[in-house]
C-alpha positions, 0 to 999 in steps of 0.5 A: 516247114508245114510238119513244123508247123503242124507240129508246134501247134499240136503241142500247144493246142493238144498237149498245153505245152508252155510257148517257151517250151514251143519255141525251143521244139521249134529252133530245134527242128529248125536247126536239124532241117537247116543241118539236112539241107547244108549236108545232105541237100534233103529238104524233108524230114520224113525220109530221114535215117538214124545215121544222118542224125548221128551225124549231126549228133557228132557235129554237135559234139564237135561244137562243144555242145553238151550232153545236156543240149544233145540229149534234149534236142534228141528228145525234140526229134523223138517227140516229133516223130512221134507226133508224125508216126501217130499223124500216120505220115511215117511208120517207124520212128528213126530214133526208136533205138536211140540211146541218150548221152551220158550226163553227170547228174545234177546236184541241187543244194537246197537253202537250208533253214537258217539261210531262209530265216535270215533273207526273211529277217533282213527283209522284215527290216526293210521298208517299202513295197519292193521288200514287202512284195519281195519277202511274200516272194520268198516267203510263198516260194518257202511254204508252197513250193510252187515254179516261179512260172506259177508264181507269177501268173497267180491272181488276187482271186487265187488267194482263198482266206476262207478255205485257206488255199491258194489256186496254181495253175501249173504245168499244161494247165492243170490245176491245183490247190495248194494249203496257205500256212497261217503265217502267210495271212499277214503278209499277203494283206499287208502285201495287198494293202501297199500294192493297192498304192501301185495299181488297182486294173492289174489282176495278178497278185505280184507287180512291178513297181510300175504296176506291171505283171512280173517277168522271169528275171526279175523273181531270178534276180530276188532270189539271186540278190538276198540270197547272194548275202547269206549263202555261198551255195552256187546255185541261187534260184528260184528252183532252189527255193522249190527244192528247200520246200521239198526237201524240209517236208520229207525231213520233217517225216511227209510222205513222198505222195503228199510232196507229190501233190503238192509239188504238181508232178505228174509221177514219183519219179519226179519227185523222188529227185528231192530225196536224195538230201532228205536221205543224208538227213536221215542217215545222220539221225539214224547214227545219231540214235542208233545204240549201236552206230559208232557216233555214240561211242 
């Protein structure tokens, strides 16, 4: 438990990962320590071999787990032998050779224009602070792209109406500025002038009606309901909402490095999950105009 330990505090303290994130590293390692000891009666992790993971591999498998969770508790343990190969407790990693299971990728469908004008219209219609701080969500979700983690840490003093920006603090805190579209200024003042109503000690930019700090569910649960009215799609989040801003930028002709940045990923790879709708796109407009595609005809 003390490599555990040593372990989970690299990861906060080095390399800033989120405590959500530490917490998952940790019920992994955990869970494969308690998967030795129940099996093979090992109580270290050091001495451990690539057949003994393979095990419990298939015991997870064997317990409907999916490819998904195997993979990522796969990556729990590469990275922690890592850390103890860099600690120099061991001097080869057991996963090095290690090949992840097979998943079916993923395929987010973003909100589309007019689904995201309709949520904001009825929104508009409404009256009180819950749809007025609600439609900001939205509405900043839309035009910034930003993680709901993002959103709800960002402060009153993140706003620049001066330069026009908006600070993000986000993954292992790494900070970014992010432009405000004009059309954003109205909503966020009259936002501050009803929040003023609520709370005036809070620093962060979205609250409860109680005043509080907002929470995870509660900005899933906006996205969720307002969206549930005008969409059928299956997946209604907030990082729906991320991949919309994507996607309509490279529509709409922005290069994939501009997205990049803005988006706060550390490499084009990353980004590059978002092109796969903004490529339909572009192969529709390419039938569309070319003389010779058969659509014309």
């Amino acid at each position: 438990m003390k490599l555990i330990q040593a372990f989970l505090e690299y990861l906060l303290l080095e390399k800033k990962y989120a405590k959500h994130t530490i917490i998952s590293y940790q019920n992994d390692l955990e869970s494969f320590l308690n998967f030795l000891e129940t099996t093979y009666g090992m109580a270290s992790l050091k001495e451990v071999n690539y057949a003994q993971i393979r095990s419990w591999i298939v015991l997870l498998v064997s317990e409907k787990k999916s490819n998904r969770t195997v993979n990522r508790k796969m990556s729990t343990l590469k990275t922690f032998y890592k850390f103890l190969i860099k600690t120099k407790q061991i001097t080869e990693n057991p996963l090095q050779k290690h090949k992840s299971l097979k998943v079916p990728k993923r395929v987010n469908v973003p909100f589309n224009k007019k689904e995201i004008e309709e949520v904001l219209q009825n929104l508009e219609i409404e009256k009180g602070f819950i749809p007025l701080r609600d439609k900001l969500i939205v509405e900043l979700f839309y035009a910034t792209g930003i993680r709901r983690s993002e959103l709800i840490n960002l402060k009153i003093k993140d706003v620049d109406f001066i330069q026009g920006t908006i600070k993000v603090l986000g993954k292992r805190n790494k900070e970014r500025y992010i432009p405000l579209l004009q059309v954003l200024y109205k909503s966020i003042q009259n936002y501050l002038v009803v929040r003023r109503e609520y709370v005036q000690d809070n620093d962060y930019l979205f609250i409860t009606k109680k005043g509080n700090k907002l929470y995870g569910t509660l900005v899933y649960r906006v996205i969720n309901n307002y969206f549930s009215t005008v969409s059928s799609k299956v997946k209604k989040s907030p990082h729906v909402m991320r991949h919309a801003f994507a996607t309509h930028l490279l529509n709409e002709g922005a290069d994939l490095n501009s997205v990049k940045e803005l988006l706060g990923h550390a490499s084009l790879a990353s980004t590059q999950v978002y092109t796969n709708n903004s490529l339909k796109e572009l192969k529709n407009v390419y039938n569309r105009a070319h003389p010779r595609s058969s659509t014309k005809n």
